[in-house]
PDB file of N, CA, C and O in Angstrom:
ATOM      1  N   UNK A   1     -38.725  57.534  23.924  1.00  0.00           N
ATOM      2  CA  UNK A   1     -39.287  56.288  23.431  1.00  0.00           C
ATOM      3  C   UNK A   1     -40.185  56.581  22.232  1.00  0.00           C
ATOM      4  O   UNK A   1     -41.095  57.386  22.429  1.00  0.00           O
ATOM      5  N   UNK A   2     -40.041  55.965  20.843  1.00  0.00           N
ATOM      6  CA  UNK A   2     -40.819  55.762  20.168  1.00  0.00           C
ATOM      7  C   UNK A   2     -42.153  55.025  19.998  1.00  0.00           C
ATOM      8  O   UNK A   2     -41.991  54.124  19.175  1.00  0.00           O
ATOM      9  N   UNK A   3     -42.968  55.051  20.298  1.00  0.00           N
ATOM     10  CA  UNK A   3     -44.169  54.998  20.612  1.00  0.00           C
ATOM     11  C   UNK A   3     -45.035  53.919  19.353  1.00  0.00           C
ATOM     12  O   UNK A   3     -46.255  53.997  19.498  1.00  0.00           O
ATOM     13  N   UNK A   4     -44.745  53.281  18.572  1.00  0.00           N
ATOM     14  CA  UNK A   4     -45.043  52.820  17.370  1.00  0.00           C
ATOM     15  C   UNK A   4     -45.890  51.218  17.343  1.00  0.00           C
ATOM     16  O   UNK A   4     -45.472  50.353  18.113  1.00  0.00           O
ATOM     17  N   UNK A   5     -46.515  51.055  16.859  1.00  0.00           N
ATOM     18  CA  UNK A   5     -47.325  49.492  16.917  1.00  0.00           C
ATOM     19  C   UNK A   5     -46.783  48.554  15.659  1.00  0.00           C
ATOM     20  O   UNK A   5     -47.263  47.445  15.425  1.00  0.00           O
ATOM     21  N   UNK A   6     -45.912  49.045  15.026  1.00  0.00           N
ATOM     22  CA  UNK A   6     -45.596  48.282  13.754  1.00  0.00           C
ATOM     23  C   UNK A   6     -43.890  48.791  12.871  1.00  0.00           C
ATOM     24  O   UNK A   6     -43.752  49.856  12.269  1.00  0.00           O
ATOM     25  N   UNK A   7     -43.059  47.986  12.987  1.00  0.00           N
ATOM     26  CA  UNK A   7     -41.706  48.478  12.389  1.00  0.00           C
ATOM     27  C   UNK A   7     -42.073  49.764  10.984  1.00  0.00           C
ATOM     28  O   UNK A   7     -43.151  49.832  10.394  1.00  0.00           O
ATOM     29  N   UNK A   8     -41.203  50.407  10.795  1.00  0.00           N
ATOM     30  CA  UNK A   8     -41.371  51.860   9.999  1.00  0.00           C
ATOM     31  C   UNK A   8     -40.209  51.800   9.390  1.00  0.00           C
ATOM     32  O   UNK A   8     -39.162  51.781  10.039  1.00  0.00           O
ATOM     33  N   UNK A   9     -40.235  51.767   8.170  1.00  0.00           N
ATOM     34  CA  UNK A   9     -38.939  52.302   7.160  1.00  0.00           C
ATOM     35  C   UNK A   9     -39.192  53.837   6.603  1.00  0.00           C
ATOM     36  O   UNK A   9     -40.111  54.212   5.874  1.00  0.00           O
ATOM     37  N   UNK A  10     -37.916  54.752   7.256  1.00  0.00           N
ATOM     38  CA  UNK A  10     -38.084  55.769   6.564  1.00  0.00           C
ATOM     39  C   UNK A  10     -37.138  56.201   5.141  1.00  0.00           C
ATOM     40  O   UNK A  10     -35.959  56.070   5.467  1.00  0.00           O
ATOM     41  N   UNK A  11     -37.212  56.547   4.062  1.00  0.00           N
ATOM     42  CA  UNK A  11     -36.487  56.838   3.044  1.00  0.00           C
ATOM     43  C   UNK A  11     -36.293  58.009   2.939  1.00  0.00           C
ATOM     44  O   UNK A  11     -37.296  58.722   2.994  1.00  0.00           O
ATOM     45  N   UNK A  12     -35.258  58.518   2.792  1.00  0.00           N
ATOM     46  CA  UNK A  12     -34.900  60.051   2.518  1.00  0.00           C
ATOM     47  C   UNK A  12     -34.758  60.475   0.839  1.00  0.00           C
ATOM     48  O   UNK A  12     -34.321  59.596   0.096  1.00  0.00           O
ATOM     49  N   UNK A  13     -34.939  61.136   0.545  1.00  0.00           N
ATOM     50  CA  UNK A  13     -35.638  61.439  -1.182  1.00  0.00           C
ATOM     51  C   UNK A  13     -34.282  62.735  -1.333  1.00  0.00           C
ATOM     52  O   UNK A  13     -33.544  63.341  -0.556  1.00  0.00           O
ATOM     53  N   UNK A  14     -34.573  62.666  -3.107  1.00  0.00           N
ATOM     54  CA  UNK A  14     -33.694  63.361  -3.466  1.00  0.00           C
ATOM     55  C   UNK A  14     -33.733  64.857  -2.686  1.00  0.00           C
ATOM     56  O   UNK A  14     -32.803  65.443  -2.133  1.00  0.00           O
ATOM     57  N   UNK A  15     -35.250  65.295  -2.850  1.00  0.00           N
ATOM     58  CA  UNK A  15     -35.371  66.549  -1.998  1.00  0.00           C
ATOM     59  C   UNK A  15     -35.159  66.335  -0.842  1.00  0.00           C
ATOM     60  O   UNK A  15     -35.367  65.222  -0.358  1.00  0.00           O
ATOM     61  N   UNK A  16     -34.603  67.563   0.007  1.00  0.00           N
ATOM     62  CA  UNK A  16     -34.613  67.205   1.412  1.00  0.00           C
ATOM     63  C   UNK A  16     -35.140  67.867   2.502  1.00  0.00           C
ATOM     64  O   UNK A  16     -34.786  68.152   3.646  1.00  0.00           O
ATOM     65  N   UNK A  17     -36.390  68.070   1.566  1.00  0.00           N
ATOM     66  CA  UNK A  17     -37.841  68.334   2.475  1.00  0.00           C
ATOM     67  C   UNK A  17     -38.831  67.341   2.369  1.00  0.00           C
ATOM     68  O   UNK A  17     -39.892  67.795   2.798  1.00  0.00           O
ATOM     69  N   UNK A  18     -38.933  66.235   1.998  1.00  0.00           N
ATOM     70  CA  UNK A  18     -39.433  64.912   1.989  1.00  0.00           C
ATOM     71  C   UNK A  18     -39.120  63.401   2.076  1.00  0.00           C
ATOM     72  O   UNK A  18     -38.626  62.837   1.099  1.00  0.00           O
ATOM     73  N   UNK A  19     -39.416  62.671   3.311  1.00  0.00           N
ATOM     74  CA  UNK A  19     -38.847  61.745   3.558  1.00  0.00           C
ATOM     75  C   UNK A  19     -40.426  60.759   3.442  1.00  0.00           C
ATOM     76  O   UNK A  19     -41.478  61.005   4.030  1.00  0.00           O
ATOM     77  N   UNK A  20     -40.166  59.739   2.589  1.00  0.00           N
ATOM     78  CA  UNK A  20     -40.907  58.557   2.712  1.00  0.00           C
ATOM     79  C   UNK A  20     -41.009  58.247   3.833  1.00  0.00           C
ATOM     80  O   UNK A  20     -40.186  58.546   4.698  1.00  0.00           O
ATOM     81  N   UNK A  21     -42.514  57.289   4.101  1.00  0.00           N
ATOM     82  CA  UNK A  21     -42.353  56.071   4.970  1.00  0.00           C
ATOM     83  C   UNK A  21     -43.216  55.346   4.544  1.00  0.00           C
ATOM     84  O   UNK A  21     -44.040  55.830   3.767  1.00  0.00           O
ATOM     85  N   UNK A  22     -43.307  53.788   4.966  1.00  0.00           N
ATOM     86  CA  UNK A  22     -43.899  52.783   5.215  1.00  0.00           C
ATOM     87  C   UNK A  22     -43.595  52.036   6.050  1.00  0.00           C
ATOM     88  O   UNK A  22     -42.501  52.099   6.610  1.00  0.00           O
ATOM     89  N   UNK A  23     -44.521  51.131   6.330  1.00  0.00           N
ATOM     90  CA  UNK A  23     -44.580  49.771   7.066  1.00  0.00           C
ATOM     91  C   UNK A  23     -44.594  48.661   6.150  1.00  0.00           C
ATOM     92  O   UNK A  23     -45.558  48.543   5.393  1.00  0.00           O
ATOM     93  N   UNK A  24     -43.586  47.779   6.119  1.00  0.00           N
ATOM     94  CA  UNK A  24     -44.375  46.204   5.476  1.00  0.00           C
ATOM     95  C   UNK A  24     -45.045  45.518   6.208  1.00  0.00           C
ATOM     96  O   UNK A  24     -45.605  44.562   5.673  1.00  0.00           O
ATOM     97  N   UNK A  25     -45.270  45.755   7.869  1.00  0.00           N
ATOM     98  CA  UNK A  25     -45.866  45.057   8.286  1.00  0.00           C
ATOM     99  C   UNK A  25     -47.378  45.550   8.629  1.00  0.00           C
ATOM    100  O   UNK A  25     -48.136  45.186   9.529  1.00  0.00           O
ATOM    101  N   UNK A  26     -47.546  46.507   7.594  1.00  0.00           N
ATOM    102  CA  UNK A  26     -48.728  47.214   7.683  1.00  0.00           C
ATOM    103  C   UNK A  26     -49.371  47.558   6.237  1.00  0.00           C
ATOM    104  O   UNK A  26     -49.518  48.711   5.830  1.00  0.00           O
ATOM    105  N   UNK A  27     -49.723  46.425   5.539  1.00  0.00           N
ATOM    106  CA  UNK A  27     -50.494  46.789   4.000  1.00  0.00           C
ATOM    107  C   UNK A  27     -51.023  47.752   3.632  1.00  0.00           C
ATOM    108  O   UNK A  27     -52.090  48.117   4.126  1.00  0.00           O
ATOM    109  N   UNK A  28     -50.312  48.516   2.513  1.00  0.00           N
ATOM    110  CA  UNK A  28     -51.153  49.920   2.308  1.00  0.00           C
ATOM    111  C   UNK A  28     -50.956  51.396   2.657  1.00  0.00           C
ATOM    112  O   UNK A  28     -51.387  52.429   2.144  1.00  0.00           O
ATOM    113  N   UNK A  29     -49.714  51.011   4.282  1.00  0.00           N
ATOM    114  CA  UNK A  29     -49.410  52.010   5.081  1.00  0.00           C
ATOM    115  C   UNK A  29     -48.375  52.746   4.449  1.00  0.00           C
ATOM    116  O   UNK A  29     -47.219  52.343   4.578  1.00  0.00           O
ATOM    117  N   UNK A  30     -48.662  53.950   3.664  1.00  0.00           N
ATOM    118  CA  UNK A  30     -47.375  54.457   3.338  1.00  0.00           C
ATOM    119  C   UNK A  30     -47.837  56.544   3.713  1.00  0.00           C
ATOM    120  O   UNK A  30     -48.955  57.030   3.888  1.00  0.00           O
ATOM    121  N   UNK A  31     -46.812  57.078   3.709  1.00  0.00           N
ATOM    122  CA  UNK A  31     -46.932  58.620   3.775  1.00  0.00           C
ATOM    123  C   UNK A  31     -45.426  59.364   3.654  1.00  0.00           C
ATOM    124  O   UNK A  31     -44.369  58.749   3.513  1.00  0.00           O
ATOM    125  N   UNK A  32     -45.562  60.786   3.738  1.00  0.00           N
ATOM    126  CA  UNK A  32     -44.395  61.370   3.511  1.00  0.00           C
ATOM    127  C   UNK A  32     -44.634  62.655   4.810  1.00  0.00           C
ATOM    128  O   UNK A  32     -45.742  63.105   5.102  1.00  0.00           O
ATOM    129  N   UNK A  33     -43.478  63.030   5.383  1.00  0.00           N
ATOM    130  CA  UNK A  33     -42.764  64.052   6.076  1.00  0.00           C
ATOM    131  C   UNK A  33     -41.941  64.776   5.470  1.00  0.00           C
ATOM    132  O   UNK A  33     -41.358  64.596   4.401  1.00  0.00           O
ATOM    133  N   UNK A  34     -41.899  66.031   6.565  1.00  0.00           N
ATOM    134  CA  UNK A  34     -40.725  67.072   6.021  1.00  0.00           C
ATOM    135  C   UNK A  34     -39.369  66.729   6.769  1.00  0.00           C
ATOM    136  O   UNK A  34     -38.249  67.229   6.658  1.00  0.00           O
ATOM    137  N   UNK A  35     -39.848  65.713   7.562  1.00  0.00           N
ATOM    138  CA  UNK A  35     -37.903  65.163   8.286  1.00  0.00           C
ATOM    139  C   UNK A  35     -38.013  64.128   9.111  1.00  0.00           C
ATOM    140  O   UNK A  35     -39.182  63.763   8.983  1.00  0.00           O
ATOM    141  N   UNK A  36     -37.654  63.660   9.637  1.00  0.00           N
ATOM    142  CA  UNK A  36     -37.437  62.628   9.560  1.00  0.00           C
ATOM    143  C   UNK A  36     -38.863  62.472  11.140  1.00  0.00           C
ATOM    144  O   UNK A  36     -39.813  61.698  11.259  1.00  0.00           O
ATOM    145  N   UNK A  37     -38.464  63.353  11.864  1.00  0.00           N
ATOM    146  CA  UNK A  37     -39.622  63.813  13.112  1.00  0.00           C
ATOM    147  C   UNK A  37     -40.499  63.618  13.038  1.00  0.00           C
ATOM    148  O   UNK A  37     -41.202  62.780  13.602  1.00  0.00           O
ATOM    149  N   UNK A  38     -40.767  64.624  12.041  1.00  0.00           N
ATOM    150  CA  UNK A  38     -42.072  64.653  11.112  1.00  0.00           C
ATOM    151  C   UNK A  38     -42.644  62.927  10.431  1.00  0.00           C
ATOM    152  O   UNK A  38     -43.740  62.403  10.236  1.00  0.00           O
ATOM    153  N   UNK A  39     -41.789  62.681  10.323  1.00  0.00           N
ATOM    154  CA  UNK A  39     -42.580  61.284   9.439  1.00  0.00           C
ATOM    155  C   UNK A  39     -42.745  60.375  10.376  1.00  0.00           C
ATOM    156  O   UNK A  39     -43.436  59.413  10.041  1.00  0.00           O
ATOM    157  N   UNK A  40     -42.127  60.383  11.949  1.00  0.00           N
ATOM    158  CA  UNK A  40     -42.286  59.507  12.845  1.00  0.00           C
ATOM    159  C   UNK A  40     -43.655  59.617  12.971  1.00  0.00           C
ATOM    160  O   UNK A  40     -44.431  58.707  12.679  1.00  0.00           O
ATOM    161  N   UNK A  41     -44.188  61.388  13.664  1.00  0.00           N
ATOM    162  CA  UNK A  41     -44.888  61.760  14.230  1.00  0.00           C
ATOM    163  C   UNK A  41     -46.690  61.630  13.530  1.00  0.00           C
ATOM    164  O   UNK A  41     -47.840  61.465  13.936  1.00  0.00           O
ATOM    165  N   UNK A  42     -46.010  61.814  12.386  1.00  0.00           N
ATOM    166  CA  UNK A  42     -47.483  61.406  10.979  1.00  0.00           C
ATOM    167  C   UNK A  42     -47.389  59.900  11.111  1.00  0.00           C
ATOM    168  O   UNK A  42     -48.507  59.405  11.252  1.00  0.00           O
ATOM    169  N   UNK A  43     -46.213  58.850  11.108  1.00  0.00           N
ATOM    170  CA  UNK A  43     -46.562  57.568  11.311  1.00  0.00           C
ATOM    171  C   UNK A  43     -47.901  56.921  12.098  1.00  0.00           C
ATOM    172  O   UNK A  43     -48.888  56.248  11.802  1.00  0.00           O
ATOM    173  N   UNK A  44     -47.309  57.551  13.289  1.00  0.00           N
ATOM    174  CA  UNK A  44     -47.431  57.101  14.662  1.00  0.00           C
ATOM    175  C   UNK A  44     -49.101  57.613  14.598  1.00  0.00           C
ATOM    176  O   UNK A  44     -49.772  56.906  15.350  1.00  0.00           O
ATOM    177  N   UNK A  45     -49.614  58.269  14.154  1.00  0.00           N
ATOM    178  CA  UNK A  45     -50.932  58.643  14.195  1.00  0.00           C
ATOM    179  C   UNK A  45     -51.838  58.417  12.917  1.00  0.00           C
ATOM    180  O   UNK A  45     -53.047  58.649  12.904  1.00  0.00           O
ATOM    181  N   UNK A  46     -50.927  57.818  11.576  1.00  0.00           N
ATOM    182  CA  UNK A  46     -51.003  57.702  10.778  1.00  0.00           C
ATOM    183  C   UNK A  46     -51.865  56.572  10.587  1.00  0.00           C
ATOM    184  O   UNK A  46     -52.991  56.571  10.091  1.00  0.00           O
ATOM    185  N   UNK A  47     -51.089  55.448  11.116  1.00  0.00           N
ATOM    186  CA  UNK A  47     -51.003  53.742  11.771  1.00  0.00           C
ATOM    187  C   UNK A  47     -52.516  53.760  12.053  1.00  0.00           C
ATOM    188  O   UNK A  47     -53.424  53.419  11.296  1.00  0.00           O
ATOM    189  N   UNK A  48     -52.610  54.394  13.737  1.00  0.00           N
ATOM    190  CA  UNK A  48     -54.396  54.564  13.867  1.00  0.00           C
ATOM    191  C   UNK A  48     -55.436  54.625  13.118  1.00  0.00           C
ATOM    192  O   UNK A  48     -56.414  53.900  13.304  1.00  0.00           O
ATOM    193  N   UNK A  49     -55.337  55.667  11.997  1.00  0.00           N
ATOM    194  CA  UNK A  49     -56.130  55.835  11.372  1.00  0.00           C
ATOM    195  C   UNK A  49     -56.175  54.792  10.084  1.00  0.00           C
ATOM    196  O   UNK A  49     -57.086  54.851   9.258  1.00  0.00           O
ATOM    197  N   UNK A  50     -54.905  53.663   9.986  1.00  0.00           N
ATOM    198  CA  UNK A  50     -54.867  52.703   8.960  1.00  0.00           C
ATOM    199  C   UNK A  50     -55.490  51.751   9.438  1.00  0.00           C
ATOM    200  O   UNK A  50     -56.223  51.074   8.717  1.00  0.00           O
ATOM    201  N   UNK A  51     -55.379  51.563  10.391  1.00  0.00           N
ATOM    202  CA  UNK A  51     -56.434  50.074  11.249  1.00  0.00           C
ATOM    203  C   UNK A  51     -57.314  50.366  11.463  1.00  0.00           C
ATOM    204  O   UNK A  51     -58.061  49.402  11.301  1.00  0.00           O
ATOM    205  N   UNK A  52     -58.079  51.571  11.917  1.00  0.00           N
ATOM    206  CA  UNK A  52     -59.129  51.716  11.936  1.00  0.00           C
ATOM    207  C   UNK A  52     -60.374  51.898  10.359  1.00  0.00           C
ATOM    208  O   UNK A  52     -61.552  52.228  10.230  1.00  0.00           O
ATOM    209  N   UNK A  53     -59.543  51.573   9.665  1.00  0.00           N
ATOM    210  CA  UNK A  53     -59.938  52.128   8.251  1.00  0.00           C
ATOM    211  C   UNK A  53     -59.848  50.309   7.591  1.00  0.00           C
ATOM    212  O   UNK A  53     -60.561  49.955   6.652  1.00  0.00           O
ATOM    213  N   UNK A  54     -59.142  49.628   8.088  1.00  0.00           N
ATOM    214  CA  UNK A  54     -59.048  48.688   7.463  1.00  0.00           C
ATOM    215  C   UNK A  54     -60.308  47.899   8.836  1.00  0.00           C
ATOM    216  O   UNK A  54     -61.208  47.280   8.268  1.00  0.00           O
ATOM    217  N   UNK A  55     -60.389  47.882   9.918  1.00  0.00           N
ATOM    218  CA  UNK A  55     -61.347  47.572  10.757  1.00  0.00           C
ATOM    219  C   UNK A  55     -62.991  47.737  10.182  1.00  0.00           C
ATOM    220  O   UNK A  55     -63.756  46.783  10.042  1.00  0.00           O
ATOM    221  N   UNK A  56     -63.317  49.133   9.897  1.00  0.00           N
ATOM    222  CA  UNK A  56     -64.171  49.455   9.104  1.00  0.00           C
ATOM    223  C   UNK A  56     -64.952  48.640   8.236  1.00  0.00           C
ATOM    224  O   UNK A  56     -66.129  48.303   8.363  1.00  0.00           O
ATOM    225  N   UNK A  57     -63.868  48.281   7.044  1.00  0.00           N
ATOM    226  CA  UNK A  57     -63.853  47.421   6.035  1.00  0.00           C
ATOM    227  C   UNK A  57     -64.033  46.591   6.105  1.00  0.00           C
ATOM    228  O   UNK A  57     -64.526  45.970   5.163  1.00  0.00           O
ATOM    229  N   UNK A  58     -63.701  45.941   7.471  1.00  0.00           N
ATOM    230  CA  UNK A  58     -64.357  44.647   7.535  1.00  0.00           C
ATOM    231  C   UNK A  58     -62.633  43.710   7.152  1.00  0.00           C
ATOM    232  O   UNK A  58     -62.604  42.499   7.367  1.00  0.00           O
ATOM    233  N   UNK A  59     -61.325  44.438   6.594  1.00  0.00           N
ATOM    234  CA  UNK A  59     -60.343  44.249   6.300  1.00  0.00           C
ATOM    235  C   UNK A  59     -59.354  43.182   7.870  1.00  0.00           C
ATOM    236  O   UNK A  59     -59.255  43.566   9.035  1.00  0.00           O
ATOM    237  N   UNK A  60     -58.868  42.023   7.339  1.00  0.00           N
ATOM    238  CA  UNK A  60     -57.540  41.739   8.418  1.00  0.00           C
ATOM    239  C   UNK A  60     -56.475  42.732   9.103  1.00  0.00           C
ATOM    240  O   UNK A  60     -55.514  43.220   8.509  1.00  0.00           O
ATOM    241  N   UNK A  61     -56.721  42.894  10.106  1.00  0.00           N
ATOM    242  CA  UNK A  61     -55.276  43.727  10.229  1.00  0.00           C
ATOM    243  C   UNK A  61     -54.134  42.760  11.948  1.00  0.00           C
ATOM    244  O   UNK A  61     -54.335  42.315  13.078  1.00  0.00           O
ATOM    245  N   UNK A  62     -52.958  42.978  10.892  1.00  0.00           N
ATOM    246  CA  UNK A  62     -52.020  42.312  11.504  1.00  0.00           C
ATOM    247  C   UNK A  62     -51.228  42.368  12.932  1.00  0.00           C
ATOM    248  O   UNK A  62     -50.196  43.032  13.029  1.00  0.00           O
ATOM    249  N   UNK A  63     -51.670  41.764  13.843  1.00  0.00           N
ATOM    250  CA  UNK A  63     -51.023  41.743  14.915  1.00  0.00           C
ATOM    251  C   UNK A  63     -50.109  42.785  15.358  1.00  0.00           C
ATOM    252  O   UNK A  63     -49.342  43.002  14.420  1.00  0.00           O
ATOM    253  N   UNK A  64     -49.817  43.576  16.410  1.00  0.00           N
ATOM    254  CA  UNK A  64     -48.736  44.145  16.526  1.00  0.00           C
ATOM    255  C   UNK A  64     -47.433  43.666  16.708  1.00  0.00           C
ATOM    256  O   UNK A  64     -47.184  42.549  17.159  1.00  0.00           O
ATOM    257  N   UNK A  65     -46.614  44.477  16.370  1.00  0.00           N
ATOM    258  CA  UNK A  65     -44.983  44.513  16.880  1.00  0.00           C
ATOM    259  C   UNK A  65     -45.087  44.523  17.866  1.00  0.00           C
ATOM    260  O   UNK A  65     -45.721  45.525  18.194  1.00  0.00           O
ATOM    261  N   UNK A  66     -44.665  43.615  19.121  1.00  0.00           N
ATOM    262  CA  UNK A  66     -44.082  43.807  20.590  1.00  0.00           C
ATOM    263  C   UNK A  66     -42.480  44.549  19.899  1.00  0.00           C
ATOM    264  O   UNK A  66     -41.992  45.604  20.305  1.00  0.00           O
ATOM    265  N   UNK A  67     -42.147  44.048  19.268  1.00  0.00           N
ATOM    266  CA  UNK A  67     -40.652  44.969  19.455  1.00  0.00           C
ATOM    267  C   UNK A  67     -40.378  45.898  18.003  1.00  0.00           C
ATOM    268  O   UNK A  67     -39.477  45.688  17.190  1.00  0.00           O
ATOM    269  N   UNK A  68     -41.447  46.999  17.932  1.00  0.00           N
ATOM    270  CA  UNK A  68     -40.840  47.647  16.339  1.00  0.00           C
ATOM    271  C   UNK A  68     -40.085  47.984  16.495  1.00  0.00           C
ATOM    272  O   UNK A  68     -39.832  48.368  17.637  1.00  0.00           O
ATOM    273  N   UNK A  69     -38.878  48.131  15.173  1.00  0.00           N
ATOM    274  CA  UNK A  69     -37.775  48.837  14.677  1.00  0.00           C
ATOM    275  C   UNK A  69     -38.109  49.996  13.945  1.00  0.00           C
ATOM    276  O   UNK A  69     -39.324  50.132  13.800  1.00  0.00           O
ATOM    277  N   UNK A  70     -37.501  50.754  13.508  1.00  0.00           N
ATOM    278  CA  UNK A  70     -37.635  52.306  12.559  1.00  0.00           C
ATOM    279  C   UNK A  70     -36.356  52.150  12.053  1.00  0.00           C
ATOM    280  O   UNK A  70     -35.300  52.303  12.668  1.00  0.00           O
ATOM    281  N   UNK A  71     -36.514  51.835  10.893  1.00  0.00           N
ATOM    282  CA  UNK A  71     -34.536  52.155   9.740  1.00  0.00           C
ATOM    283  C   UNK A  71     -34.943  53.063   8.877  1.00  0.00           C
ATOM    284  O   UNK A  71     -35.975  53.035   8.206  1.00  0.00           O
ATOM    285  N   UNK A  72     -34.038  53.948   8.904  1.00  0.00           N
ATOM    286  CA  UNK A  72     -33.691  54.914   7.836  1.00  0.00           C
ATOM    287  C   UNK A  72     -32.781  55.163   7.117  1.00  0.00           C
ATOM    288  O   UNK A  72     -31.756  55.681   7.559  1.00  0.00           O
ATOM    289  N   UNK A  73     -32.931  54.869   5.909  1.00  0.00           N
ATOM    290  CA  UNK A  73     -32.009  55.383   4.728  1.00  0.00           C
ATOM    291  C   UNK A  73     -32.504  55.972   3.717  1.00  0.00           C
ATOM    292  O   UNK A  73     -33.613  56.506   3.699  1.00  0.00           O
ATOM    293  N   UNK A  74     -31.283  55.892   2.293  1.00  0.00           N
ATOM    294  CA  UNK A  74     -31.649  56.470   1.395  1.00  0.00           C
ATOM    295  C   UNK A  74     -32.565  55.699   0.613  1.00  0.00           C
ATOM    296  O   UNK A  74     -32.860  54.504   0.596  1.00  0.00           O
ATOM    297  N   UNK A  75     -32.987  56.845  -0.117  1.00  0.00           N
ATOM    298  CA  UNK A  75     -34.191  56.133  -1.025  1.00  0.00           C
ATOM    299  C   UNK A  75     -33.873  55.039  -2.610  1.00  0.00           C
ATOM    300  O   UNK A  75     -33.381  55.246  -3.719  1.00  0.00           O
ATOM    301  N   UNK A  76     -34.472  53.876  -1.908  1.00  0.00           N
ATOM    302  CA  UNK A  76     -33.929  52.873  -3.175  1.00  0.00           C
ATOM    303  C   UNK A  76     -34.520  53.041  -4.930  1.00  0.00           C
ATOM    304  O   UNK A  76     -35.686  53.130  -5.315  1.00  0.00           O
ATOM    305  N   UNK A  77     -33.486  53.043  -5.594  1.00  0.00           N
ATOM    306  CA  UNK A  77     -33.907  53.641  -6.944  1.00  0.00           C
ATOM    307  C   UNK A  77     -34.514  51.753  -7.934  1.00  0.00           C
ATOM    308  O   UNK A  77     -33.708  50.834  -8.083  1.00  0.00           O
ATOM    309  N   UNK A  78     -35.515  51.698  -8.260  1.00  0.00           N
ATOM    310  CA  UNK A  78     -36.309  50.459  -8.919  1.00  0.00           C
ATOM    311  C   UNK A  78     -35.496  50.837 -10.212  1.00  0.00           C
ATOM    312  O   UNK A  78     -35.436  51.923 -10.789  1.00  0.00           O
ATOM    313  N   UNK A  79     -34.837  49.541 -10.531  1.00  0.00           N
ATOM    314  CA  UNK A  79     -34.814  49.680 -11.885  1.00  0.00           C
ATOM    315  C   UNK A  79     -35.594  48.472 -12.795  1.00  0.00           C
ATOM    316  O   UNK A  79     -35.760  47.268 -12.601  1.00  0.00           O
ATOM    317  N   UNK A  80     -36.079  49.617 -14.138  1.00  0.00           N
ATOM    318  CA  UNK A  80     -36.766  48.360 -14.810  1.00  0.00           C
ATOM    319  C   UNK A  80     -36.496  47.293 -15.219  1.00  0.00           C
ATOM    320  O   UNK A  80     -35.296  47.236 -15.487  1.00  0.00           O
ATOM    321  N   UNK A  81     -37.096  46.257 -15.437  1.00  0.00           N
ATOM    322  CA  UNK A  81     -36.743  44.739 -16.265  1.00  0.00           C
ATOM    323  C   UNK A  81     -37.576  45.061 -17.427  1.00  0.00           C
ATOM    324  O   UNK A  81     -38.748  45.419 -17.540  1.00  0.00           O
ATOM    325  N   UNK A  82     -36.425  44.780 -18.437  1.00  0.00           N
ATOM    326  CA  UNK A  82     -36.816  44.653 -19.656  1.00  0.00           C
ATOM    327  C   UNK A  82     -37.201  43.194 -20.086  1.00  0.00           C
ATOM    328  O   UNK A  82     -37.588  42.971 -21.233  1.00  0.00           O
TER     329      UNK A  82
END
């Protein structure tokens, strides 16, 4: 069981010793791993230390996920608007 308070997108990067993550349902929440484990495991403890930091502040922080998801893919390339 994944253990998580908030859905997690992980991105896998050109290198493949670094995998993105974020939450959208978590403002601000972003970090990187060496696999995909790894980026759960930094999430998941990650998260804590984002609410408690936004708590601090005196900052909103958003309800939990009763049901998070975790998707992983590749990493989306932004292209500019001219």
């Amino acid at each position: 069981m994944i253990d998580l308070t908030y859905s997690l997108i992980i991105e896998a990067t050109e290198d493949p010793d670094f995998f993105g993550f974020y939450s959208q349902e978590l403002e601000g929440f972003t970090g990187v791993g060496h696999s995909i484990e790894d980026g759960l495991y930094k999430a998941k403890w990650g998260v804590q230390e984002h609410v408690s930091l936004l708590e601090q502040k005196g900052l909103s922080v958003p309800s939990h996920n009763p049901d998070p998801t975790v998707v992983i893919h590749n990493q989306r390339h932004v292209q500019a608007v001219y």
